[in-house]
N, C-alpha and C positions, 0 to 999 in steps of 0.2 A: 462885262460881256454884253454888248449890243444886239439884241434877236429880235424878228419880226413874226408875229404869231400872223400863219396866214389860214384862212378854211374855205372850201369851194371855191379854188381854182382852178377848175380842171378845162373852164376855158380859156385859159394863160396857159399858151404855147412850152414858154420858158419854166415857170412852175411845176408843169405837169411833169417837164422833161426829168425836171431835178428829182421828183417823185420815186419817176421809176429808176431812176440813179440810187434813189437813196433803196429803195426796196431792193437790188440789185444787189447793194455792197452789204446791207444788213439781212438778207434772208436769203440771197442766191437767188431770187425769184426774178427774172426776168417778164414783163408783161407786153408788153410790146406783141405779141403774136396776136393778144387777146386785142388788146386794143386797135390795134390794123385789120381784124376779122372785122371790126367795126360794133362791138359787143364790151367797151368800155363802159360802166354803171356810173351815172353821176349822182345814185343812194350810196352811192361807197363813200363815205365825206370824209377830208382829212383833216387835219389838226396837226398844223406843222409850226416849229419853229426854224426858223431862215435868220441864216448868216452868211449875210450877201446875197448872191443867186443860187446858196446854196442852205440843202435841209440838214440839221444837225439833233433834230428829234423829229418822229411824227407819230399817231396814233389817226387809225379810220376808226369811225363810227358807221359803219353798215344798219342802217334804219330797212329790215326785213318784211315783207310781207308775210303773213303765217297762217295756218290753220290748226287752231286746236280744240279738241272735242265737236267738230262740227262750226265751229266761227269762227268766224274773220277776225283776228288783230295782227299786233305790229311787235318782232321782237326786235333788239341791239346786238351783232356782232359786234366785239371787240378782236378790232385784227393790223396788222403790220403795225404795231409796237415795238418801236425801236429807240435806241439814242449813239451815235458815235461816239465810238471808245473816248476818245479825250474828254468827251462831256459828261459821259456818266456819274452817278453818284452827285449828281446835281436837284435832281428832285422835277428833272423838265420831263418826262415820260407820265409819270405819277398827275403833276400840275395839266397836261394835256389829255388824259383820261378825264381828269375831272371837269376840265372844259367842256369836253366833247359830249360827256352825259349833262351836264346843264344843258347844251345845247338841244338835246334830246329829251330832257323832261316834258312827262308828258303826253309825249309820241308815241310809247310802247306798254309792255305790260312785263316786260325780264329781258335781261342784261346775263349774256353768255360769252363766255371767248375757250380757246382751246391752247393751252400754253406748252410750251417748251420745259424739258424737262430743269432746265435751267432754272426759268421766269418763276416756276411754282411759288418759289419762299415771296418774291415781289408782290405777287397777286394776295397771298394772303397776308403781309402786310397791309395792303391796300384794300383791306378788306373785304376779299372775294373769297368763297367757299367753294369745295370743291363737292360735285353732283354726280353720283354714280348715271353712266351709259350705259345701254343696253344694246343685245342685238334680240333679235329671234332667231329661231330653228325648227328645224320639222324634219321629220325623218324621211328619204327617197322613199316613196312607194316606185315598181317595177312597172316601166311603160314602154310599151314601142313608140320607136323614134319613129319621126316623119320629117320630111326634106323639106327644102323651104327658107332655111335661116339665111341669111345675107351678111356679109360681113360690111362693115362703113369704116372708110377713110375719113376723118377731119380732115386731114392734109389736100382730100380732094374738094376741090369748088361746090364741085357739085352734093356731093355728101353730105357735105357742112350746110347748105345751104336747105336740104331734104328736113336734115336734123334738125335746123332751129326753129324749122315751118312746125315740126311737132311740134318740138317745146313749145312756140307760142301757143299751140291749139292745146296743150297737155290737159287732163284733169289730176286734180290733187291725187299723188300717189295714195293717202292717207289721211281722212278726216280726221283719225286720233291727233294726229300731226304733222303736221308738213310744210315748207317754205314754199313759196311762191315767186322765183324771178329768176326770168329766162337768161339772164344775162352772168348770174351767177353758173348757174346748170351750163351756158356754152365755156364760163372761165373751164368748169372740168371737162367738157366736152375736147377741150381745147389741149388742155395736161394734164390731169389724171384718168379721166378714160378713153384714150383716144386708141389706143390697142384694145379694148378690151368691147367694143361696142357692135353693136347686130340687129339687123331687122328681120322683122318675123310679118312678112307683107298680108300671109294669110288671115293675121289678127288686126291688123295695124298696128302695132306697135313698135318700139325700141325697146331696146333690153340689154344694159350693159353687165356682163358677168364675166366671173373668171372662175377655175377651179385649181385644188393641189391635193393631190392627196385623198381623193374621195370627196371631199370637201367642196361644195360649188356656193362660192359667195354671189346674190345680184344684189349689184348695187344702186339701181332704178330702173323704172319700168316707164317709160315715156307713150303714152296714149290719149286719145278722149274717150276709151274705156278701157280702164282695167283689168286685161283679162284674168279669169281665174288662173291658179298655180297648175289645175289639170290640165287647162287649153296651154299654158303655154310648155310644160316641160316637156313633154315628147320632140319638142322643134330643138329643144337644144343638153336631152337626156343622155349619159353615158354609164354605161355597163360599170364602174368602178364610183359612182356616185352612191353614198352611204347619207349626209347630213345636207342639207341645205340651210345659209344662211343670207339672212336679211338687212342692210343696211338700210331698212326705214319699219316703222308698222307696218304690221299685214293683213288690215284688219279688211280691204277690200279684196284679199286673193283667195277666200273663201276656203281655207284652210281647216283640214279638223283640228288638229292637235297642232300647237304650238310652244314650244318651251322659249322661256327668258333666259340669255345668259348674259353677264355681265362682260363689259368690253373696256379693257385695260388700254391703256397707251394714248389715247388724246387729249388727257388732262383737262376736262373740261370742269368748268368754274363759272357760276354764279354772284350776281352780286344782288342782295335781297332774296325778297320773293320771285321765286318762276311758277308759272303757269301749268306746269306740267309734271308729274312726278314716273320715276321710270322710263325714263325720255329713251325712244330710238332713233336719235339725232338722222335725220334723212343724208345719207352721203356727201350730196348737192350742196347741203345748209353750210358747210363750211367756207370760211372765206380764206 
């Protein structure tokens, strides 16, 4: 079998196209929205093998921006890991991981990915461990509402274009921990929170949340200042709100009490040492 190991091509027309062909037929994930918004990330590096014009493995290595405890470094996303069925069990998924991290020796401080309930047994073959996540919580205190919240369309030009002016200007949601790169933040902006997003003009900020059940999940807070959790909840407070929960650190919302609880179902996994223990993986950070 004759394969051509290709990486950072993503200014090759043809390459790129086979890309998100191959991310299409191995994840459902269509990217093409993201990338015609004009918010394609050329840190998202791939590691493909081609057969012909065509990808028949690949693995990115996302070289992340981060913040943890207060400083600047660099993590690894391990993300769209694949191989076509007739290839597998070939050992080309495996051999391209380990490409991909040579290529990135060096550049970071921890190597993370977030697997499928499938992939598990693969990853720790391949010697990756698995890292308990966290969220927080805090209990509703009782507030009068005030008007003001904004709902935002992605879909609309203009909304989209408001949003990502933030996101460039944003401050780290969280010194404990947080990624850094707008371009990932508009991938969700783009498909997983694009219902769920809102601006709160009298603070500056965005704030994407949803609730069920009592339950009011936010899943970031987009500002160049953080507001506290008292400024912001009356703009988006309801009478049936008992718990709230965090998908990042809260260590900027000025919160009294906060409980940890542990957060089942993203499979996320470590290779070595990581930087941070009790990790509340910021929503965003996932690729």
């Amino acid at each position: 079998m004759e394969l051509t190991l290709k990486s950072e091509y993503w200014d090759n027309t043809k390459a790129k196209s086979a890309f998100k062909a191959f991310i299409l037929d191995i994840h459902r994930l269509d990217f093409t929205q993201w990338d015609e918004a004009g918010f394609w990330d050329d840190a998202y590096t791939p590691f493909s093998y081609f057969k012909g014009d065509d990808i028949i493995s690949s693995v990115c290595i996302y070289l992340l921006d981060a913040i943890i405890d207060g400083r600047s470094t660099h993590l690894v996303q391990i993300s769209g890991v694949g191989t076509l069925p007739e290839f597998q069990r070939k050992g080309l998924s495996r051999q391209l991981t380990n490409i991909g991290l040579d290529w990135a020796i060096n550049k970071h401080e921890g190597v993370f990915l977030f697997s499928d309930m499938d992939a598990m047994p693969y990853y720790q073959r391949c010697g990756f461990t698995a890292l308990d996540e966290y969220l927080e919580t805090t209990e509703v205190k009782t507030s009068a509402t005030r008007p003001g919240l904004i709902k935002l369309d992605p879909r609309n030009p203009r909304d989209l274009n408001k949003i990502y002016q933030c996101i460039q200007n944003r401050v780290p949601i969280s010194e404990k921990f947080s990624i850094i790169n707008a371009k990932l933040d508009m991938f969700h902006i783009i498909y997983t929170l694009k219902n769920c997003l809102y601006e709160i003009p009298d603070l500056g900020c965005l704030i994407a949340y949803e609730r069920d059940n009592g339950n009011l999940s936010i899943f970031d807070i987009v500002s160049d200042r953080i507001p506290s959790l008292d400024e912001i909840y009356p703009y988006i407070a309801q009478s049936e709100d008992t718990q709230i929960e965090f998908y990042f650190h809260t260590d900027k919302l000025e919160i009294d009490k906060v409980q940890t609880t542990l957060l089942a179902g993203n499979n996320l996994f470590i290779k070595g040492h990581f930087p941070i223990i009790n990790p509340v993986f910021p929503f965003t950070s996932r690729a």
